[in-house]
N, C-alpha and C positions, 0 to 999 in steps of 0.2 A: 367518431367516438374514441380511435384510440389516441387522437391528437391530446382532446380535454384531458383523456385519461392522464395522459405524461403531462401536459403541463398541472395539474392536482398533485401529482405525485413531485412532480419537480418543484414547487412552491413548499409544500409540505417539506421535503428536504434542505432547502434553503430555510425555512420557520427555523428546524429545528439546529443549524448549524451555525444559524445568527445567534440561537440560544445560547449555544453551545461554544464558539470563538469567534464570535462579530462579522459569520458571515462569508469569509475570504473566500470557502470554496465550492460558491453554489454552480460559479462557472464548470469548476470539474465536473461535479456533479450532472448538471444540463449536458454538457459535451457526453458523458457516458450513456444518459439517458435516451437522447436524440440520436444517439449511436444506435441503439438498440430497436427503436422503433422501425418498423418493417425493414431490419437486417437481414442482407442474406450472410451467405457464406463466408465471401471475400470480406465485407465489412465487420464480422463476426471475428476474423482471423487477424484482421488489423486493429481489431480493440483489444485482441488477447498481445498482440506484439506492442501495443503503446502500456499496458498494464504491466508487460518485463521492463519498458523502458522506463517508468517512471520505478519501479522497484531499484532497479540499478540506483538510478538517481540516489537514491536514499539509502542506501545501502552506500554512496558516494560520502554523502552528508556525512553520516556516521566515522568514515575514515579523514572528512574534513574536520570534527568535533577532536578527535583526538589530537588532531596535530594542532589543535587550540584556535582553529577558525571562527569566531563568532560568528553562528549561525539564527535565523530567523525563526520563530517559535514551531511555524510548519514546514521547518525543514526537517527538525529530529522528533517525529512525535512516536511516544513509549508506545502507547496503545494502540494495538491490531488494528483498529477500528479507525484510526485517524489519521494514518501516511493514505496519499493517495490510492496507491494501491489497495489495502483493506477496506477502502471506502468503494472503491470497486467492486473485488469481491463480497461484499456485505448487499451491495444493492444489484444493481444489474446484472452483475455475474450471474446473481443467485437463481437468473437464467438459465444455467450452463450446472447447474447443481446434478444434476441427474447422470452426466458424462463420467464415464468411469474412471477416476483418481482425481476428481475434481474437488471431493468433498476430502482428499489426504493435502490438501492444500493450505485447507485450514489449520491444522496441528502443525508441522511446517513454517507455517507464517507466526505463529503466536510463540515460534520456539524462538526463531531468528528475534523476534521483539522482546520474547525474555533474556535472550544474550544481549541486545541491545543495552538493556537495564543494567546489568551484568555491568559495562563498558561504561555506562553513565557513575554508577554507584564507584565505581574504582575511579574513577575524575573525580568525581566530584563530592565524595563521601557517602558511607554507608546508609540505608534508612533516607533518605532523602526522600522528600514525596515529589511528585512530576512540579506543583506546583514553584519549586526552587529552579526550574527552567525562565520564570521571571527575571529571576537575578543574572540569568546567564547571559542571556540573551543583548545583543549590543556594544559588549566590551569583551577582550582578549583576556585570554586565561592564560596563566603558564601553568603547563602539566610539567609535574615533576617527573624527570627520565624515568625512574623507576614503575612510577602509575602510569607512565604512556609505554611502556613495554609491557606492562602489564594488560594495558587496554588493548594492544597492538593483539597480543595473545588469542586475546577476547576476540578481536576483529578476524582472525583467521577464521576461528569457528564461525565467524557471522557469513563471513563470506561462504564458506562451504554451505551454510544453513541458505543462502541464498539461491547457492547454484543446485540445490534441489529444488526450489521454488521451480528456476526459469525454468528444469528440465520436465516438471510436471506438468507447467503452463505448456513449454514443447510438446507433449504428449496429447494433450487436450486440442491444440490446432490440429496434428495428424489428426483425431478421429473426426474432429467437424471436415478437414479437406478430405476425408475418402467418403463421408455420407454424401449421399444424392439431397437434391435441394429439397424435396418435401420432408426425406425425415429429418432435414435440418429445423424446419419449419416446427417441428412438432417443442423445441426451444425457444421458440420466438412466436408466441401465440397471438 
């Protein structure tokens, strides 16, 4: 029963992310899901440590955009909802919603992706809609010194906005590694 379940659920998420950018990342998606089904602990704690590491990641990107690296459309995406990461917490996480400072995660994450904007909009001009990441995408940009120290600026606060990310994800492993396996269970129904 809960195989069917996850695969409904895993197809439903792939419909909707073909709808949404052709698809690329139903693989994520399946991997987090198939993670979760009858997790225990230890694999519970290894999905919260590959969820810092793919944050980083992107939180990389971001410091690779500035120094004008042409990157691929899902390498800097604006929206909470569409770096791997938030596509995590928005679905499977939302397992782990109940754990105390898990749900401060969310404010956190959408702050770091509003500084992200922040960083885009000073590259690349004010008002821009995400859409203009079209144009970006492929070819080299020169930032001008002034808007890349400016952006660099911007990127310090990202960074800090990050390293509360990881520290809150660090808090949430300690309390799933001190519960005993059944009231782990009561997360992974």
């Amino acid at each position: 029963m809960k195989n069917a379940a996850l695969k409904i659920v895993r197809r439903y998420f792939c419909f909707l992310l073909t709808l949404s950018e052709g698809g690329g990342s139903c693989g994520i998606i399946s991997k987090f899901l198939n993670r979760f089904l009858e997790m225990d602990k230890k694999e519970a704690v290894k999905t919260l440590r590959d969820a810092v590491i793919s944050h980083k990641k992107w939180v990389a990107n971001a410091h690779a955009l500035i120094e004008g690296v042409p990157l691929e459309k899902d390498k800097v995406p604006v929206n909470p909802t569409e770096c791997e990461f938030g596509r995590w917490y928005y679905t499977v996480g939302q397992n782990l919603n109940e754990l105390p400072g898990f749900k401060d995660i969310e404010e956190a994450h959408d702050n770091l992706h509003n500084t992200y904007m922040e960083i885009f909009s000073i590259l690349f001009g004010e008002g821009r809609e995400p859409s203009f990441f079209s144009k970006l995408f492929g070819r080299s940009h020169k930032v001008i010194t002034e808007k890349r120290e400016e952006a660099m600026a911007k990127y310090y606060i990202l960074e800090e906005q990050s390293k509360v990310i990881i520290a809150q994800l660090g808090q949430i492993e300690k309390v799933i590694s001190a519960m005993g396996d059944k009231q782990f269970q009561k997360y992974n129904p």
